[in-house]
N, C-alpha and C positions, 0 to 999 in steps of 0.2 A: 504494500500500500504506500501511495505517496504522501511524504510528509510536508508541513510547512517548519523550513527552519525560519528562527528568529535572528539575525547575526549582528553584531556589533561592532560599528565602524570606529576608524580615528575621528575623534573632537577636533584634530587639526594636525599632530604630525603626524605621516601614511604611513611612518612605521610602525606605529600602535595597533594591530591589528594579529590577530593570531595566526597559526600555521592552518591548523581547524578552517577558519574562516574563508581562508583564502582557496581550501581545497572544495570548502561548500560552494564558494561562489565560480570558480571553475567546471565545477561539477552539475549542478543545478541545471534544469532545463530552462529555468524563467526567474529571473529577477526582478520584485517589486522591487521600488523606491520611493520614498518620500519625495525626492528632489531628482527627479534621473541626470542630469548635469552636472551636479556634486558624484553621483552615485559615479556616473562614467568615466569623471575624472582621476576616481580610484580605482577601477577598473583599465584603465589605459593603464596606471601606474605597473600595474601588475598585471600587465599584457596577457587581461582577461577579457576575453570576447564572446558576451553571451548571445543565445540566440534571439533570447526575446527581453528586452527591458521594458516595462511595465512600471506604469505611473499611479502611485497607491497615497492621494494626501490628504488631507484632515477634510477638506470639501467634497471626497469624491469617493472618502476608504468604504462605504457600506455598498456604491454599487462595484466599485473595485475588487472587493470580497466575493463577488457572485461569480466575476468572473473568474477567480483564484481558486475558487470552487471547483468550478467545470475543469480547471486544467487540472485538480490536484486526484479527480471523478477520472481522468484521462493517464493518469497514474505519471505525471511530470512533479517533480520534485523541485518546489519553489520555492526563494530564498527573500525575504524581506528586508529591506535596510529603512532607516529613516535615513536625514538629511548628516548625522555625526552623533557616535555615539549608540547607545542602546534603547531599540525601538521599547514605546511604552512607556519613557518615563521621559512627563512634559515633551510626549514627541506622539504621533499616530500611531495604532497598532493594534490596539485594543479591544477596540470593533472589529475588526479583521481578527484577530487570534480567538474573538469569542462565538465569531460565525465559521469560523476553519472548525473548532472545537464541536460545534453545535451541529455541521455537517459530517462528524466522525473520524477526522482525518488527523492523526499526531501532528504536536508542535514540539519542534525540538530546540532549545534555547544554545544558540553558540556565543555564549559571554563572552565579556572585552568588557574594552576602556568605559566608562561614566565619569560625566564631569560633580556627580554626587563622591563618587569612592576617591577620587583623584583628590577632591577638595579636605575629605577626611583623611584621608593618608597622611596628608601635609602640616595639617591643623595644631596635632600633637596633643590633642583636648582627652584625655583622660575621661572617659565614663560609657556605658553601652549605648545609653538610649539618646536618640534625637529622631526629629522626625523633618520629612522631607514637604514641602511645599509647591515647588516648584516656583513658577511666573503668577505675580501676585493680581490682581484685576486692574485694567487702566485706570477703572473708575475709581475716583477719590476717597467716595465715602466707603466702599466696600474694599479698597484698601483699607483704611483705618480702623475697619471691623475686622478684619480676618488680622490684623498686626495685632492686636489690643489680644483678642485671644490665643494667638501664637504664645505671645508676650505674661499671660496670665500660668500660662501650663508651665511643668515643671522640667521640662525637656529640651536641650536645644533645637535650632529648629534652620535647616537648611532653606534657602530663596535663590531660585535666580532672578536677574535682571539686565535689560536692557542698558547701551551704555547713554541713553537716549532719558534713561530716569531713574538711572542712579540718585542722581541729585537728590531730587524730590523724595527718594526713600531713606538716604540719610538723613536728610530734614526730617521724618518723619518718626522714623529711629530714635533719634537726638530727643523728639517733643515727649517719647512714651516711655523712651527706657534711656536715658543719656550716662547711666555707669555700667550699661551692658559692654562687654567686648564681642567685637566680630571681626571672623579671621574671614578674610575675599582671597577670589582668585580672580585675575581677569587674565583671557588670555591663553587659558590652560592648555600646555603642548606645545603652543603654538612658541615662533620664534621672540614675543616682546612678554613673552609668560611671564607674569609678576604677580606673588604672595603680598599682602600688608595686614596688619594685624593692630585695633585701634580701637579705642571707644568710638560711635557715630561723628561727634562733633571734627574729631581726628583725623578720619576718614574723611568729613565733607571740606574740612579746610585745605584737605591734600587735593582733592578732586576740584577744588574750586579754585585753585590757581592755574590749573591747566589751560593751555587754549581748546584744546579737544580729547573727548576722551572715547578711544576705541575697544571694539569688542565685548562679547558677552561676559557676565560676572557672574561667579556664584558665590556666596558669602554663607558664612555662618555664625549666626547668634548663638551665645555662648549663654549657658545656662547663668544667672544671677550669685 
């Protein structure tokens, strides 16, 4: 029977990818992607040439599913990537692995990089539990609902964000919890990869002398 694997790209350097991964996506009759442009660029890297690439994104994964269906019903072994990193978390995949599931068909997970495990690796934070969050809502006030209770639990608690509002989530940090510590990554893998580790106010005064500030962050609030 044909499976759906789940596979895990590099965040940003191409050598982060496993031996596994590479022989999945070699091997595979049909490659979903989040992104098929990103997806091909790793795939040229590694002078792999699939037969069919397949566009699978957050606007389009439930009728994309139907058709991952029939090819998997046709017994082709199909491999899903999102855009960087591990499909499913703060990425598409989920509706797809729950209608692959739901039509009887194995999922097999080929772990790799996260910019969650990357960020706690480095962290150096001492204790088991935290919890993940992901991308917090544009909207203002449900931002400051979903921080406030973040903020309340006794956990720390992982976010990414945009380098587009940062700012504003510092600011917001600083107004709810200003003697929290948060350890950021921005960058991760990639060639300007840079660690900082600060109370919020520390962190916004760093970012606010900048002229511009690029790529994505993940940060972590440190328990109280």
């Amino acid at each position: 029977m044909a499976a759906l694997y789940i596979a895990a790209t590099p965040i940003g350097n191409l050598e982060d990818i496993t031996y596994r991964a590479v022989r999945i996506l070699r091997e595979a009759a049909i490659i979903a992607a989040e992104d098929t442009r990103q997806t091909r660029k790793l795939l040229n890297h590694y002078n792999i040439s699939p037969s069919r690439l397949l566009s699978c994104r957050a606007h389009n994964e439930a009728e994309s599913a139907k058709g991952i269906i029939k090819l998997l019903d046709e017994g082709k072994d199909t491999v899903y990537v999102s855009e960087a990193g591990t499909p499913c978390i703060s990425d598409p995949g989920a509706r797809l692995v729950q209608a692959v599931r739901e039509a009887g068909h194995s999922i097999v997970p080929i772990p790799g990089v996260s910019a969650v495990t990357a960020l706690i690796s480095t962290a150096g934070t001492i204790g088991k539990g935290f919890r993940f969050e992901g991308f917090l809502s544009p909207k203002s006030g449900q931002r400051r609902k979903c921080l406030t209770e973040l903020l309340n639990e006794s956990s720390a608690f992982i976010l990414y964000e945009s380098p587009y509002r940062i700012i504003k989530l510092l600011e917001e940090l600083n107004t709810l919890a200003p003697k929290r510590n948060i350890f950021m990554g921005r960058e991760i893998t990639k060639k300007f990869e840079e660690f900082l580790s600060g109370s919020p106010q520390e962190l916004l005064t760093l970012f606010q002398k900048r002229d511009k500030i690029k790529g994505e962050i993940a940060l972590l609030v440190e328990k109280e």
